[in-house]
Each structure stands twice: as structure tokens, then as C-alpha cells.
C-alpha positions as CSV (number, residue, x, y, z in Angstrom):
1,X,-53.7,-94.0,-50.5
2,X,-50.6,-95.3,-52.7
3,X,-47.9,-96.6,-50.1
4,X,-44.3,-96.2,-51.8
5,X,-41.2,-98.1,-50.0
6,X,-37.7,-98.3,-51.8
7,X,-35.3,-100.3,-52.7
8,X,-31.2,-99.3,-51.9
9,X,-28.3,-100.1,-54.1
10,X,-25.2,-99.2,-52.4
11,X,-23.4,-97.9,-55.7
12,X,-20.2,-96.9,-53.6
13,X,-17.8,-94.8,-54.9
14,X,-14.2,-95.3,-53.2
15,X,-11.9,-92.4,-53.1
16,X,-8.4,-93.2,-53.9
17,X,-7.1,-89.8,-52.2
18,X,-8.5,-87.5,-49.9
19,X,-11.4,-85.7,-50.6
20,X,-11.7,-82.4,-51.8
21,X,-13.5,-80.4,-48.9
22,X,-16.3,-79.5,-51.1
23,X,-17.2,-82.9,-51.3
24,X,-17.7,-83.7,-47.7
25,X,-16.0,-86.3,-45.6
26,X,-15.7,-89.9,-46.6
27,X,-18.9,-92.1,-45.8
28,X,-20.9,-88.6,-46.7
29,X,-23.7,-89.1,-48.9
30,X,-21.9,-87.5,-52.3
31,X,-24.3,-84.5,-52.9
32,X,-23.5,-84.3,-56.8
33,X,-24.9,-87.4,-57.4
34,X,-29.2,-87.5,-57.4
35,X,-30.6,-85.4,-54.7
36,X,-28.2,-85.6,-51.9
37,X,-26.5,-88.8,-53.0
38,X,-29.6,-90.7,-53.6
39,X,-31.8,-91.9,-57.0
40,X,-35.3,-93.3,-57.3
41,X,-36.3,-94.9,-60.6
42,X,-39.9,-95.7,-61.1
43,X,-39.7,-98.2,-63.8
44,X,-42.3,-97.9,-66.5
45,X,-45.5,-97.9,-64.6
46,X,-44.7,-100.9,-62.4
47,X,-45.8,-100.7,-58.9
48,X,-42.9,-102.7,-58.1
49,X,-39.8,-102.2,-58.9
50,X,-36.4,-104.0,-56.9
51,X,-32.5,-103.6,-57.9
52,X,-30.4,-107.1,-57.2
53,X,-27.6,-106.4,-58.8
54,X,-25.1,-103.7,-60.3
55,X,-22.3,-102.9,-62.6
56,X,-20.2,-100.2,-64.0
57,X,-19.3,-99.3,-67.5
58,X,-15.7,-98.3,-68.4
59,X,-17.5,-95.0,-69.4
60,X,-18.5,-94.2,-65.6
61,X,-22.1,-94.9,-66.2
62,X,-24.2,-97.4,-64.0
63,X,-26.4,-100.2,-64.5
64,X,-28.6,-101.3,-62.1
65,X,-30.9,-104.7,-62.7
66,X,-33.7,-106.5,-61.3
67,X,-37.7,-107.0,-61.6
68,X,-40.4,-104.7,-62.2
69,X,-43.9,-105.5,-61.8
70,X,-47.6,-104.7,-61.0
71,X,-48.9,-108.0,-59.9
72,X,-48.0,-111.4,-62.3
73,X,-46.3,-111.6,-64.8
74,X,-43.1,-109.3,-64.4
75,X,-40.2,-109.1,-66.4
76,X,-36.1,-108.7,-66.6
77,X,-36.0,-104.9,-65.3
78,X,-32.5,-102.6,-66.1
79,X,-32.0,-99.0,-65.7
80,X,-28.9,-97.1,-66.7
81,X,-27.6,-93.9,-65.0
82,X,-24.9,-91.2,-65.9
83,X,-22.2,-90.7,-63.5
84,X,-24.6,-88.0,-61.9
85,X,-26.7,-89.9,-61.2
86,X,-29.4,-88.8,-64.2
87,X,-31.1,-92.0,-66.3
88,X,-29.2,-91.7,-69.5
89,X,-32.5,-91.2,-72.0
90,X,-30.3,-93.1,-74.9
91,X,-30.5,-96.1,-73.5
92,X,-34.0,-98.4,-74.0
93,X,-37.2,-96.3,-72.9
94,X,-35.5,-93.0,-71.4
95,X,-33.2,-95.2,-69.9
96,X,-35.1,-98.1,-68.6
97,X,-35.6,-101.4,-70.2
98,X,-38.4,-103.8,-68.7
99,X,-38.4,-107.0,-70.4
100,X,-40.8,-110.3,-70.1
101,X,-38.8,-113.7,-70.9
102,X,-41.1,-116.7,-69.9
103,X,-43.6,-114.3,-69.0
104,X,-44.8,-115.3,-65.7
105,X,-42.6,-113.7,-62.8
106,X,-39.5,-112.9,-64.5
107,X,-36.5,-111.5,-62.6
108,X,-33.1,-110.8,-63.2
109,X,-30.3,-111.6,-60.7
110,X,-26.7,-111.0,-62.5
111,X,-25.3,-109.0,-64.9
112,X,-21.9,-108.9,-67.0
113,X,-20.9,-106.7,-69.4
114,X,-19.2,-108.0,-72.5
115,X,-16.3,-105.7,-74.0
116,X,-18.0,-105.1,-77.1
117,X,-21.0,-103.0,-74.5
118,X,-24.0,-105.8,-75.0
119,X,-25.5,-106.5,-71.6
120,X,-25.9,-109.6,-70.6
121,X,-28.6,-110.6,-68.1
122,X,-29.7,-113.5,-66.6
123,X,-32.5,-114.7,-63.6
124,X,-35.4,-116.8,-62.7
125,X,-38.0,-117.6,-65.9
126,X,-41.3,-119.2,-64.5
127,X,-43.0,-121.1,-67.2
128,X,-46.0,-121.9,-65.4
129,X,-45.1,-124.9,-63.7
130,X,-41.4,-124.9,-62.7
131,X,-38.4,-122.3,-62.7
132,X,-35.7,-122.3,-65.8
133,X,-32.8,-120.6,-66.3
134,X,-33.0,-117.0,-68.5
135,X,-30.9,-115.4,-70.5
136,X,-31.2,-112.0,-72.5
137,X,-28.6,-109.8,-74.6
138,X,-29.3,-106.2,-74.6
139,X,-27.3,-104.0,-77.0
140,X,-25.4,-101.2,-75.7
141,X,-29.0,-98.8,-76.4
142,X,-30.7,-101.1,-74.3
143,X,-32.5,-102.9,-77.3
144,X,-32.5,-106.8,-77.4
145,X,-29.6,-108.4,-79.6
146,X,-31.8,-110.5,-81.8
147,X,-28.5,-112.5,-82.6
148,X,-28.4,-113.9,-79.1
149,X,-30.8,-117.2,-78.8
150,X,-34.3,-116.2,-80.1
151,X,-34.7,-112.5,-80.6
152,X,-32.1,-112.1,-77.7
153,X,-33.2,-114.6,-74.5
154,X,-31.9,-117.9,-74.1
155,X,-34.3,-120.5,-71.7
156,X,-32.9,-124.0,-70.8
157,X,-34.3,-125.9,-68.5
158,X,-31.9,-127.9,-66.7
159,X,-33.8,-130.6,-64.5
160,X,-37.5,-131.5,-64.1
161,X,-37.4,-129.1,-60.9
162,X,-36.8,-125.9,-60.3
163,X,-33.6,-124.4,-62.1
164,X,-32.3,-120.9,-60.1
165,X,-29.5,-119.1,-61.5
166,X,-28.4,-116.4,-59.3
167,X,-24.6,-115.9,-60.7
168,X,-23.3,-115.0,-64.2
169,X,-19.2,-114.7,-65.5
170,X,-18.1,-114.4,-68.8
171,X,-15.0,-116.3,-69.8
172,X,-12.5,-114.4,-71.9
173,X,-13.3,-116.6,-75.0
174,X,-16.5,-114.8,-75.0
175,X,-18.8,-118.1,-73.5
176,X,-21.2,-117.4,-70.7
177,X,-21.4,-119.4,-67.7
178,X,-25.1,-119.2,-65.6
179,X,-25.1,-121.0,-61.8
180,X,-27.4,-121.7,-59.6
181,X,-28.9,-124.4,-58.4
182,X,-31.0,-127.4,-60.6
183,X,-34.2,-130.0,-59.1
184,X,-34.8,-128.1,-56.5
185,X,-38.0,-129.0,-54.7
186,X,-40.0,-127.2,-51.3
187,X,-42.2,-128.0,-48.9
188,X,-45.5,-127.1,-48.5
189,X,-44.0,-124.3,-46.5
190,X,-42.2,-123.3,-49.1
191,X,-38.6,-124.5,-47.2
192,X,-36.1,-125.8,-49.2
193,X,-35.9,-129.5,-49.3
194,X,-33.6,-130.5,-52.1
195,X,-31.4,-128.9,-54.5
196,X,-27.9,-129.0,-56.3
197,X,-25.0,-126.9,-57.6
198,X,-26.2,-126.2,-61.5
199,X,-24.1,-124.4,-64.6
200,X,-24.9,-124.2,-67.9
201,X,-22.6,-122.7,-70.4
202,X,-23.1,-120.9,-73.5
203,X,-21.8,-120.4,-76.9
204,X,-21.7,-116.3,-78.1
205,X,-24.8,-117.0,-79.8
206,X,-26.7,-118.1,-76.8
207,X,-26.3,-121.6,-77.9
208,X,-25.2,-124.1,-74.8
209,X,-21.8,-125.1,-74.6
210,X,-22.3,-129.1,-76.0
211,X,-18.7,-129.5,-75.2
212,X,-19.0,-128.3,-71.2
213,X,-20.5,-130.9,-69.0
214,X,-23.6,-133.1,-70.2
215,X,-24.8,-131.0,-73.5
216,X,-23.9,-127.7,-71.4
217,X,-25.0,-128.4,-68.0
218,X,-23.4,-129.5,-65.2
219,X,-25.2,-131.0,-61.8
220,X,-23.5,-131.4,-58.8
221,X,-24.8,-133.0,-55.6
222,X,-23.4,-131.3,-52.4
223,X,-25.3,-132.2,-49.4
224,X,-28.9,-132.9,-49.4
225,X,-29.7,-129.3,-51.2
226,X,-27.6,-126.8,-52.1
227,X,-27.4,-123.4,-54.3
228,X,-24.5,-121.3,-56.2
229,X,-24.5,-118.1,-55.5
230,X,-21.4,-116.8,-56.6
231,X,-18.8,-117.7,-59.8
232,X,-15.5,-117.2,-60.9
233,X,-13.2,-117.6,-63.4
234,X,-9.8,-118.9,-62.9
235,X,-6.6,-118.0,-65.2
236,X,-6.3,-121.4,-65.9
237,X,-9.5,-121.3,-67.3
238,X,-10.9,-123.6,-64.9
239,X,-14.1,-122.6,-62.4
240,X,-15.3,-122.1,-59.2
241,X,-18.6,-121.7,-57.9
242,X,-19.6,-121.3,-54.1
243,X,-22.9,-121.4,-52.2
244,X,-24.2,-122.9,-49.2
245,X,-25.0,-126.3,-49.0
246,X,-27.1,-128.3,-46.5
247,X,-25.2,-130.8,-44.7
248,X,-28.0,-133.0,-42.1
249,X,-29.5,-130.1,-39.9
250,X,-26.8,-127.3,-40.8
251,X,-25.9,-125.2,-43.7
252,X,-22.3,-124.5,-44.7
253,X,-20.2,-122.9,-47.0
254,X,-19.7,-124.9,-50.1
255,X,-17.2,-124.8,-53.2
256,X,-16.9,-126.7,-56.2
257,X,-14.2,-126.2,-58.3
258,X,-14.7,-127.3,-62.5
259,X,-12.2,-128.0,-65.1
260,X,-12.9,-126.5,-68.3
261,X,-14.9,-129.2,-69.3
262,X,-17.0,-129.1,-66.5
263,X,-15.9,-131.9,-64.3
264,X,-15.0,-131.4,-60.8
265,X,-11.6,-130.7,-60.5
266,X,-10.4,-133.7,-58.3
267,X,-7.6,-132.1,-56.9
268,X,-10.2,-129.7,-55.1
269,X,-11.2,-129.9,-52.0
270,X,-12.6,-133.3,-51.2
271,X,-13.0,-134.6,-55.1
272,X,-13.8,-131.1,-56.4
273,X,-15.8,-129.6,-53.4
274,X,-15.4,-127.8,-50.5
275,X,-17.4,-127.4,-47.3
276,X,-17.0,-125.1,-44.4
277,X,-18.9,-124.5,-41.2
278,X,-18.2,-121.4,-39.8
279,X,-16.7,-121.1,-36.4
280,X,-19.2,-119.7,-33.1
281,X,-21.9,-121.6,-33.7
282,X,-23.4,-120.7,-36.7
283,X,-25.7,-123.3,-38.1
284,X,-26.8,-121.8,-41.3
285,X,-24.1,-120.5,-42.8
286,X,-23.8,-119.1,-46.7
287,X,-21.8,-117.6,-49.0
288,X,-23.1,-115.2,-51.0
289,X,-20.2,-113.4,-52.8
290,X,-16.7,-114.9,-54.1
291,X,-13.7,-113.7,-55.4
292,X,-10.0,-114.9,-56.6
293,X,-7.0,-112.9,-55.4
294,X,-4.4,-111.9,-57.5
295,X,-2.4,-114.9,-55.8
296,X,-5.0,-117.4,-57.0
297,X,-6.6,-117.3,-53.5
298,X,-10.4,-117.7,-53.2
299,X,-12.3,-115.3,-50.8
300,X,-16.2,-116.2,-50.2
301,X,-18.1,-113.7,-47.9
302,X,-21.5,-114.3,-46.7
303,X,-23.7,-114.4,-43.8
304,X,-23.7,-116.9,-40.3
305,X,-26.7,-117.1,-38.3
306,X,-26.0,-118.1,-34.7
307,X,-28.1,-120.8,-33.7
308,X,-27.5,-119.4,-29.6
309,X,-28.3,-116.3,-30.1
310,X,-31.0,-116.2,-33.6
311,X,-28.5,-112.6,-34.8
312,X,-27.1,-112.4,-38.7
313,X,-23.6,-111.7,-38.7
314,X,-20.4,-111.3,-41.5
315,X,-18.7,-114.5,-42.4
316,X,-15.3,-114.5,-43.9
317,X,-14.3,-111.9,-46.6
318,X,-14.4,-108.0,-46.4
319,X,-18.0,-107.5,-46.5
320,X,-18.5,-103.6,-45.2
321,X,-22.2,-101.8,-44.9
322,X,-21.2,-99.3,-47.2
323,X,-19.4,-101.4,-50.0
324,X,-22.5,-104.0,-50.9
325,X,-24.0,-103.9,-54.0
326,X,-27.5,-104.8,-54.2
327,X,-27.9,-104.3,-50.4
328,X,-31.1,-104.5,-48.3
329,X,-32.2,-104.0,-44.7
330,X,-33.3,-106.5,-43.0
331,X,-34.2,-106.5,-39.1
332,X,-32.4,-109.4,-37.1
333,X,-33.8,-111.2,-34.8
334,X,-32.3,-109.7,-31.6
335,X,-33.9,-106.2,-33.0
336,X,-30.9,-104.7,-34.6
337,X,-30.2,-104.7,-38.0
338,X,-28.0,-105.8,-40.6
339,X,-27.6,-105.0,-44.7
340,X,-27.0,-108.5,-46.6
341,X,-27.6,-109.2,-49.8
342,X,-31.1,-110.2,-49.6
343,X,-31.8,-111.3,-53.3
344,X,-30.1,-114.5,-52.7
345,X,-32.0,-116.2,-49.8
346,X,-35.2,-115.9,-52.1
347,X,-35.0,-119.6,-53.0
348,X,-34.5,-120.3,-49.1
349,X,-37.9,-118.1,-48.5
350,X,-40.3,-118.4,-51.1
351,X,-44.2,-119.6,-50.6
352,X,-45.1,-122.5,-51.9
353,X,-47.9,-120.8,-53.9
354,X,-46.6,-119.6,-57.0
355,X,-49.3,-117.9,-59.2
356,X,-48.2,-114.9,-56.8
357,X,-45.1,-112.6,-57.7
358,X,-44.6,-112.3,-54.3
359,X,-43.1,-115.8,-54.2
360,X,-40.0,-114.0,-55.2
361,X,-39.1,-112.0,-52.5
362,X,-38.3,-113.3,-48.8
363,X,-40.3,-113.1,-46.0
364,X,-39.4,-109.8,-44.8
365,X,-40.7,-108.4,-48.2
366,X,-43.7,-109.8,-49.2
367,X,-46.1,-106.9,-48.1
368,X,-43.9,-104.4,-49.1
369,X,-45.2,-103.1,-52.4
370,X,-45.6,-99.8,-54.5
371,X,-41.8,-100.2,-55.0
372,X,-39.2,-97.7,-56.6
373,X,-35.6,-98.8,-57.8
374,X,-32.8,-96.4,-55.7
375,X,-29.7,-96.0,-56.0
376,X,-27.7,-94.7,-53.4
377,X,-23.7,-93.6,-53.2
378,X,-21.4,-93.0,-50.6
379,X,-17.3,-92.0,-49.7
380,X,-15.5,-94.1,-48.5
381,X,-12.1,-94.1,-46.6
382,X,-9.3,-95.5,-48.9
């Protein structure tokens, strides 16, 4: 018998005034969206099928991306919803798009959208032997943009090691910036054992950025291994990436700030970075979202794991169940459970073996197959 499980996006809507009684309280499932407030996408016929990230258009439509998959190879997977919740059927194949970049376990992890309506998406690209970065340009139908790169994906490799990028911000001069992490080697566990901050910038035309860093890459040491998960972009123009970052047997919070140019910002932090352990004992500690206030304030949100205790909890930032996007469930240690953003501690959890697809999900997901995408909305109190 075919054994389904899904995937939940938490595609929250937050109401700015009370609620009209017809639509239930806030935190109610909203009943005009799917059925009863929730979606499930097969995509194509893959088996597999997981969300990591979503956006919405000015338009009120939604765009959820990730992988889909029936064993190795998979590919760059997007779907695009009305604001009912219905796949809008004029956008790629009745409104999902499946696309293979290196073709060998692709998987998207970011998406912007630019303000002309292309799509941009980046993620992992496994060309056999290593991880690169991956790019691809989707017009506002959900085709590729041939004028992006070549036929509309961009692959750099950045180090002789694996290259991750799990964040993606477009600047308002219309470059692209991709982070993540660059040379990053495992055990034969599959535990992390080295790694470092990694950007690569593009031009519009999917070209890198010669003038930002060293020929449009940047590399930065923090720790002995280390991995950007978030990215912003400052008014100044200048940049700020923020992670985790393994400092002897603990992992921290870690920022790096980048002048336009791509060097570290001196006047950051301790030459350009930024570490912080979080208080209560938490000895693996990450960030895994990161925002700039209208003050010029950075907030970073993440997890801490309490090395007393072995539970998950919030760390720093307004993180709420309801809010996430791209949320999971994942059961703590101590038997409760906690939603976290679960597509970025794939790197942290992956088997070594990597013929398998499987290698790109965490522990907690590696028998879980016959996957659906979902989407999932909810009221929230103002």
C-alpha cells in the first residue's frame, strides 16, 4: 500500500482588524482557503514532494518552492496558488514547475521575486561528486528565462568542497546575492566537520559579480565550520549574513557584516563578525532567520538546544508557531514538540552516502516518503 505523509507551509495570513465573525476567530484555520484552510499539491508524479520556502506576489498569489522527486535525481520544484488557495493553471504545468539543474538531487531553498515578476530560485546542485551553488530564472508563467545564465540556471562552484546556499536577497540595483556556506567537508557520519560563510553575487544576466569579492565570491572563516542561513540588505548598500558557527565544542550565533565590495566591514563586530552564545546553556545554538529594523537594528531568530536538558527552544527574535514559513514538526527530545525551520539543519544532518536523495533531508525525515507539498493558513491576532 502507498504510504502518503505531508509537508506544512505555514502561509499565515495576519489580520490587521478584527475579524469578520464569518470568518472564525483569529488562529482559526481560514475555511475559504483549500479545504478548511489547508492545500496539498502533488507535484507532477513525484513521490516526493517538500516546500522550504515561501513568498507572496503583490497580486495576493503564493509561491511555494522546494524539491520533488521519486528516487535520484530531483529537481528545483515551485508551485503557485491563488489567494484561495487553487494552483493558478497559468503558471508552468497547471501551476507547477519541476525543474532539474545539475541533475542529481536538486533542491531549491530561497526565493526572491524581482519587480519585473521573474522568479528567482536558488538551492543545492549535486554534480556527482560535490554540492555547487544553483541558480534558475523563471518568468512570471513559470517558464525558464533563457536570458538568465544558460537557458535560465546559473552553477558556480565556489570551493573544491561542498558549496550550500540556503539564502537569497536581491539588491535594488537588480544583482543577486546567494549564501551559504563553501569547502565544507563531513565525517563518515555525515557530521559536519568544516565549513565557511560563502556569497557569490550576480550580475542581471546570471553572470557573477567580478567586481564583489574574489571574481564574485566571497569566503569567510568563522570558527572551525560555519553556514549562512539568512541575508540581508542594508540601505547603505552594505550586507549582512548570519548563521551559526562552530566555536571548539559549541555552536553559536554568527554575523558577518560585508561592504559593497565584499569585504568584511571592519567596524563590525570583531573585524566584520559577530558571535553569540545564547544564554541557559545552550550549546548549539543557530540562527536561522534575520532581519534589519526600520532603525537599522539586526534581529536573528533561531533555535538553542540545551545541552542539560537535550529540548529545542526559541532564540532571540519573534519566532511564533503560527508565523513560520516553511515550518516542520519535529519531536524534541524530551517528547514534546517543536515547529522550526527544518530545511536548514540539512547540511548539519546529511548521510555521508550521497547517491541517495535522502541525503537531503535530516534525520527525522529520511523514511518519510510518498510526499505531498501543503500549504496551510491561519488568523492571527494583530
Amino acid at each position: 500500500m502507498k504510504i502518503r505523509s505531508y509537508v506544512v507551509l505555514a502561509a499565515a495570513w495576519l489580520a490587521l482588524a478584527p475579524a469578520a465573525p464569518a470568518l472564525g476567530a483569529p488562529g482559526d484555520l481560514d475555511s475559504t482557503f483549500g479545504s478548511g484552510g489547508i492545500v496539498k499539491t502533488a507535484i507532477g508524479t513525484a513521490n516526493d514532494a517538500y516546500a522550504w520556502t515561501l513568498l507572496q506576489q503583490p497580486d495576493g498569489k503564493l509561491v511555494a518552492a522546494g524539491e520533488a522527486s521519486n528516487s535520484a535525481p530531483g529537481g528545483f520544484a515551485l508551485a503557485r496558488y491563488n489567494s484561495n488557495g487553487g494552483l493558478d493553471t497559468a503558471f508552468g504545468n497547471a501551476g507547477t514547475v519541476i525543474t532539474a539543474v545539475g541533475g542529481q538531487a536538486d533542491y531549491c531553498d530561497a526565493l526572491v521575486l524581482q519587480p519585473d515578476g521573474k522568479l528567482v530560485a536558488v538551492g543545492q546542485v549535486y554534480n556527482g561528486s560535490s554540492d555547487d551553488f544553483g541558480l534558475v530564472r523563471y518568468n512570471s508563467d513559470g517558464s525558464l528565462d533563457t536570458s538568465f545564465g544558460t537557458g535560465g540556471k546559473v552553477v558556480t562552484s565556489i570551493s573544491s568542497g561542498d558549496d550550500d546556499p540556503f539564502a537569497l536577497v536581491l539588491q535594488p540595483d537588480g544583482k543577486l546575492v546567494a549564501g551559504g556556506n563553501a569547502a565544507a567537508t563531513y565525517s563518515a557520519s555525515g557530521s559536519p566537520v568544516t565549513g565557511d560563510f560563502a556569497l557569490a553575487r550576480y550580475n542581471a544576466d546570471g553572470s557573477l559579480d567580478t567586481s564583489f569579492g574574489s571574481g564574485g565570491t566571497v569566503i569567510t572563516p568563522i570558527g572551525s565550520d560555519a553556514n549562512v542561513n539568512g541575508l540581508v540588505v542594508l540601505p547603505s548598500g552594505k550586507l549582512v549574513a548570519g548563521g551559526w558557527a562552530q566555536l571548539g565544542a559549541n555552536y553559536e550565533f554568527a554575523l558577518a557584516r560585508y561592504n559593497a565590495d565584499g569585504t568584511l566591514d571592519t567596524t563590525f563586530g570583531n573585524g566584520g563578525t559577530v558571535t553569540v552564545p545564547i544564554a541557559g546553556g545552550g550549546t548549539d545554538d543557530e540562527a536561522v532567520t534575520l532581519l534589519v529594523q526600520p532603525d537599522g537594528r539586526l534581529v536573528a531568530a533561531g533555535r538553542s538546544v540545551n545541552s542539560t536538558t537535550g529540548s529545542i527552544d526559541y532564540s532571540i527574535g519573534p519566532l511564533r508557531r503560527e508565523r513560520q514559513s516553511g515550518c516542520s514538526i519535529r519531536q524534541r527530545r524530551d517528547g514534546h514538540h517543536s515547529c522550526w525551520t527544518a530545511r536548514r539543519h540539512r547540511r548539519r544532518t546529511r548521510p555521508a552516502v550521497r547517491r541517495e536523495i535522502d541525503r537531503r533531508r535530516p534525520v527525522e525525515y529520511r523514511h518519510r516518503r510518498h510526499c505531498d507539498l501543503g500549504l496551510l493558513t491561519r488568523r492571527l491576532q494583530p
